[in-house]
Residue frames as a rotation matrix with the C-alpha (Angstrom) as fourth column:
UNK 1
-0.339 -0.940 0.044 2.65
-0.045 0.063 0.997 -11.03
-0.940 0.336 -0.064 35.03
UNK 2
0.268 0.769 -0.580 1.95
-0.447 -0.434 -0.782 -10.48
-0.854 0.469 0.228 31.33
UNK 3
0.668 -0.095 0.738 2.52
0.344 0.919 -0.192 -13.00
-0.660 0.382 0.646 28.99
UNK 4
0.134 -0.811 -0.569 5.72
-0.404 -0.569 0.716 -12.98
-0.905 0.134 -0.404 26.30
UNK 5
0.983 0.185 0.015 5.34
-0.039 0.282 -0.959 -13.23
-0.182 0.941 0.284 22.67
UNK 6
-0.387 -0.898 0.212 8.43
0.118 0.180 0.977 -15.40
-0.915 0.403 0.036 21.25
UNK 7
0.672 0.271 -0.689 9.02
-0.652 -0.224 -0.725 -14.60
-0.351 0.936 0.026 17.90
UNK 8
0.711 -0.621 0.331 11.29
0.613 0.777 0.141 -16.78
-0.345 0.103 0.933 15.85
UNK 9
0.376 -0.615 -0.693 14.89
-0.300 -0.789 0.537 -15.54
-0.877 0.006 -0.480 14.94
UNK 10
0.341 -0.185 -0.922 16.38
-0.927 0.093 -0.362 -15.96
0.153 0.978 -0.140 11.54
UNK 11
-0.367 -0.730 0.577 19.19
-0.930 0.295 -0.219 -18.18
-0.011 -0.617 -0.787 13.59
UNK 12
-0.598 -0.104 0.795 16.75
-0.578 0.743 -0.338 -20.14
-0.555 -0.662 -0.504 14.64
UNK 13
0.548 0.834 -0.069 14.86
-0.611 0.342 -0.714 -20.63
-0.572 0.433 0.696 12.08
UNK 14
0.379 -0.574 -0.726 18.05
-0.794 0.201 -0.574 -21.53
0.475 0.794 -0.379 9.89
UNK 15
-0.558 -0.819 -0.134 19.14
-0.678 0.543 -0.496 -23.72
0.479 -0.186 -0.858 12.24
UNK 16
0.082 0.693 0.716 16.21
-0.864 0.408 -0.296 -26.05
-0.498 -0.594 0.632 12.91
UNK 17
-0.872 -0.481 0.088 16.75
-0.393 0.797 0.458 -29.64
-0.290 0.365 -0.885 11.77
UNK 18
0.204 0.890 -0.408 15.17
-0.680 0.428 0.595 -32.22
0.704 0.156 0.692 10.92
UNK 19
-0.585 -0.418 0.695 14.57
-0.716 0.669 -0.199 -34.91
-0.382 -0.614 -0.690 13.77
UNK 20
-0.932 0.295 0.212 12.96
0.278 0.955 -0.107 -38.49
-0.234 -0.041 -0.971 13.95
UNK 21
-0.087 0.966 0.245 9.45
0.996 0.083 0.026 -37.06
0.004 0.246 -0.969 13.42
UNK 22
0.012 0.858 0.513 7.31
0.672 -0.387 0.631 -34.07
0.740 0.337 -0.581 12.32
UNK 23
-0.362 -0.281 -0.889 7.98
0.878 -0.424 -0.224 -30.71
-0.314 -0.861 0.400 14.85
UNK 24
0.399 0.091 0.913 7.07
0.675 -0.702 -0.225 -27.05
0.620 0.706 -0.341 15.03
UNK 25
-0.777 -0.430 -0.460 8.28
0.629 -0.574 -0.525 -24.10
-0.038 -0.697 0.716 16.35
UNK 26
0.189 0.977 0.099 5.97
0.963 -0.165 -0.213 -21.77
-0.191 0.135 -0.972 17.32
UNK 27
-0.484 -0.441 0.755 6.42
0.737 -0.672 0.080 -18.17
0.472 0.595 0.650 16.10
UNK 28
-0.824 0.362 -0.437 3.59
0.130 -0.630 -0.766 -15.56
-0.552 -0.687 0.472 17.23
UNK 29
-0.103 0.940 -0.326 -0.56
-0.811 -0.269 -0.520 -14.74
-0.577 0.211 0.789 16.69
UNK 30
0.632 0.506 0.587 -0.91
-0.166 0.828 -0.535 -19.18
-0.757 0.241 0.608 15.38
UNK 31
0.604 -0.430 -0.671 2.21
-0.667 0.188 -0.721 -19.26
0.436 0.883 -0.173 13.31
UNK 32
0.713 -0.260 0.651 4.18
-0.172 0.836 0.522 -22.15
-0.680 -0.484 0.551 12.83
UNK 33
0.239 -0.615 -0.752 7.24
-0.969 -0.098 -0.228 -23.30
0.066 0.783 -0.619 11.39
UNK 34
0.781 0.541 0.312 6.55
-0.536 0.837 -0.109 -26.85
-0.320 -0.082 0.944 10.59
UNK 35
-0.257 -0.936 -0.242 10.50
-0.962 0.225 0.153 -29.24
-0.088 0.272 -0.958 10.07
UNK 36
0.911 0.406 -0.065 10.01
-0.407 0.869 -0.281 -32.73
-0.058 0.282 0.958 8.61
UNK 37
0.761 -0.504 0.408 12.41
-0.137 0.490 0.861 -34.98
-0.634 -0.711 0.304 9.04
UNK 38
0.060 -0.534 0.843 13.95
0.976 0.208 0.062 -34.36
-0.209 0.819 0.534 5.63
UNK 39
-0.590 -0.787 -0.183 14.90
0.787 -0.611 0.089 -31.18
-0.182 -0.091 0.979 6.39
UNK 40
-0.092 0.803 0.589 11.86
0.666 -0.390 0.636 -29.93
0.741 0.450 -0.499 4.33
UNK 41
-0.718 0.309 -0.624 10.12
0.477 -0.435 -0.763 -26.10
-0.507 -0.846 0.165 6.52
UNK 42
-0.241 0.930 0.278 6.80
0.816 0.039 0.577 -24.77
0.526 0.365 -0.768 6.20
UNK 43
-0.966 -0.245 -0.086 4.63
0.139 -0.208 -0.968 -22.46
0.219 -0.947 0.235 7.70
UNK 44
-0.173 0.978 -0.120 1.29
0.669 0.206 0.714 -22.88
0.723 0.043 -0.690 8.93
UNK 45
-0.551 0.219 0.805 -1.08
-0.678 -0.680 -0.279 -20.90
0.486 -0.700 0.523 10.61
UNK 46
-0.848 0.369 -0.380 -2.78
0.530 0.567 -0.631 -22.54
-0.018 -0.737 -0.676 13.79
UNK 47
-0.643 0.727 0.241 -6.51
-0.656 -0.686 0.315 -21.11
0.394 0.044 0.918 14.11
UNK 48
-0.904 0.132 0.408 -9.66
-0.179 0.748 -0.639 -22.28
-0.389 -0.650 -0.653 15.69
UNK 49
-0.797 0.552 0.246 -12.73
0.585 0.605 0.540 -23.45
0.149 0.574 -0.805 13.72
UNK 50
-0.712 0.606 0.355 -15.71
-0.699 -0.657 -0.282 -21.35
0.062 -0.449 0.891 14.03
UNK 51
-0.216 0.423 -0.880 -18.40
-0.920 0.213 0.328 -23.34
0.327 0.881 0.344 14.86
UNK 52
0.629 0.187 -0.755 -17.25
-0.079 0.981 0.176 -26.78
0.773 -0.051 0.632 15.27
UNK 53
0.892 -0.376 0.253 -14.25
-0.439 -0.578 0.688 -25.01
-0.112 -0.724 -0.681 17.69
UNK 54
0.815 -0.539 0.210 -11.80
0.578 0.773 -0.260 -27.78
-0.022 0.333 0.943 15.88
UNK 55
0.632 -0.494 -0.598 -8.07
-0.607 -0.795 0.015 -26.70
-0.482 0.353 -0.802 15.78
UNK 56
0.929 -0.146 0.340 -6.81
0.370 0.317 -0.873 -26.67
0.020 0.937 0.348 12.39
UNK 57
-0.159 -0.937 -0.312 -3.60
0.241 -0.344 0.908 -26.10
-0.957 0.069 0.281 10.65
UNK 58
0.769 0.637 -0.053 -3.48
0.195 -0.312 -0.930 -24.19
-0.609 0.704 -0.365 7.54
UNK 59
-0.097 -0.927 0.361 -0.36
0.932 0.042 0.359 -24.33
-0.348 0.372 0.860 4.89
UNK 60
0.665 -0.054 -0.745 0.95
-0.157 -0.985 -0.068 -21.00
-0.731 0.162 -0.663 4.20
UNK 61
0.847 -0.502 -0.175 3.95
-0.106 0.163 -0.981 -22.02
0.521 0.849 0.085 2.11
UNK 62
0.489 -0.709 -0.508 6.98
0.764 0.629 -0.142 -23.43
0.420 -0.319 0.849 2.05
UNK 63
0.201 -0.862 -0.464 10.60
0.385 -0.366 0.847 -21.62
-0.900 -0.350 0.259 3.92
UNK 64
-0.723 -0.679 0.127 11.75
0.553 -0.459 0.695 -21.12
-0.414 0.572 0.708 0.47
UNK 65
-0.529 0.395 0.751 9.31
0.509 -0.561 0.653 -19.23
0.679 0.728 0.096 -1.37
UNK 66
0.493 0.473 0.730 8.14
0.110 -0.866 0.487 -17.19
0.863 -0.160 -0.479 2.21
UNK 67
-0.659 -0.719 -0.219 10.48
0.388 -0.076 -0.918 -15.82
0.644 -0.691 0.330 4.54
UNK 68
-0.489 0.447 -0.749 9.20
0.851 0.433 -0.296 -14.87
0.192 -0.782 -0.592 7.82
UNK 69
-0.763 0.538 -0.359 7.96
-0.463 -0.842 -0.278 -11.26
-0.451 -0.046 0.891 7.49
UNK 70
-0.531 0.617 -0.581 5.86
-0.695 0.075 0.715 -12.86
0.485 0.783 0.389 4.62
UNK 71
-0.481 0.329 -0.813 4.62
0.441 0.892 0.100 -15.86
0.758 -0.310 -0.574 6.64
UNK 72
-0.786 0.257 -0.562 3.73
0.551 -0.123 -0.826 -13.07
-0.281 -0.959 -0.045 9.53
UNK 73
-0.759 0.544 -0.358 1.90
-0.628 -0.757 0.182 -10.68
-0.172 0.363 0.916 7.39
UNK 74
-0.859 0.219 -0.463 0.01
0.070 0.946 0.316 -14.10
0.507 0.239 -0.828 6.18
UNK 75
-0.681 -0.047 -0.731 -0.84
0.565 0.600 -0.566 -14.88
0.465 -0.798 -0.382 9.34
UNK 76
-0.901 -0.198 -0.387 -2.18
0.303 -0.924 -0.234 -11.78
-0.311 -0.328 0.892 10.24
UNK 77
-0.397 0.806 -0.439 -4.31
-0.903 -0.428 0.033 -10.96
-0.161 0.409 0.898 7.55
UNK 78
-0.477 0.444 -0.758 -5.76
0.195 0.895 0.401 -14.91
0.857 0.043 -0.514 8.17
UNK 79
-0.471 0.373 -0.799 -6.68
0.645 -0.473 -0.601 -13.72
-0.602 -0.799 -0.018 12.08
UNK 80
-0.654 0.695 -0.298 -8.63
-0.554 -0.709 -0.436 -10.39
-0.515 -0.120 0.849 10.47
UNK 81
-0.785 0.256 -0.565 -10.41
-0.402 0.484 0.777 -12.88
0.472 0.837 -0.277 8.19
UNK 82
-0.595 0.609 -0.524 -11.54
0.559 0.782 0.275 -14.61
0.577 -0.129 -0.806 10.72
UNK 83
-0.851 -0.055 -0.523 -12.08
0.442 -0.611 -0.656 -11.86
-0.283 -0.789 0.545 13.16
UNK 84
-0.589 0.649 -0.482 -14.37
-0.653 -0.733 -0.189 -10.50
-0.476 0.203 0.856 10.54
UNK 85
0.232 0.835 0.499 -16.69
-0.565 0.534 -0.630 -13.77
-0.792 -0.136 0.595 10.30
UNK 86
0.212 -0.192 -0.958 -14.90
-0.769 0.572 -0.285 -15.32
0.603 0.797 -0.026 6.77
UNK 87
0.814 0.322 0.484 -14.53
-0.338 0.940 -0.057 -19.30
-0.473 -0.117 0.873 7.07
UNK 88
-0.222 -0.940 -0.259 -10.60
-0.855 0.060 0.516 -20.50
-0.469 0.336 -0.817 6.38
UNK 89
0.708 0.192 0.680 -10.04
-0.078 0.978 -0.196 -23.87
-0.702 0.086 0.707 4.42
């Protein structure tokens, strides 16, 4: 059976809350859309250390100033980065 890549829908992105603590949703290729209980969204990319194998999170920017094409393209060109031996931080 071959695995299914959830992307996030506008919908759902607009309609994520904030709850009692710190959540993400997960998007596709280590993106995240990080909701803080003050309504506040982010989006980070998830990735794994070279190296030390540590997994990190990495701020991409906020909801308002990158909408999700921008937050995938991001994301993306953070994966060939690493793919091609650069060091995130």
């Amino acid at each position: 059976m071959s695995h299914l890549i959830h992307r996030l829908k506008d919908k759902e992105i607009e309609q994520a809350q904030g709850r009692d603590r710190i959540y993400r949703l997960p998007d596709s290729g280590g993106l995240y859309l990080l909701v803080k209980p003050n309504n506040l969204k982010y989006w980070e990319f998830r990735y794994t250390k070279p190296g030390t194998k540590n997994r990190t999170f990495l701020g991409l920017g906020s909801l308002d100033m990158l909408n999700v094409d921008g937050a995938r393209d991001k994301a993306f060109e953070m994966r060939k980065l690493l793919k091609g031996g650069m060091t995130l931080s």
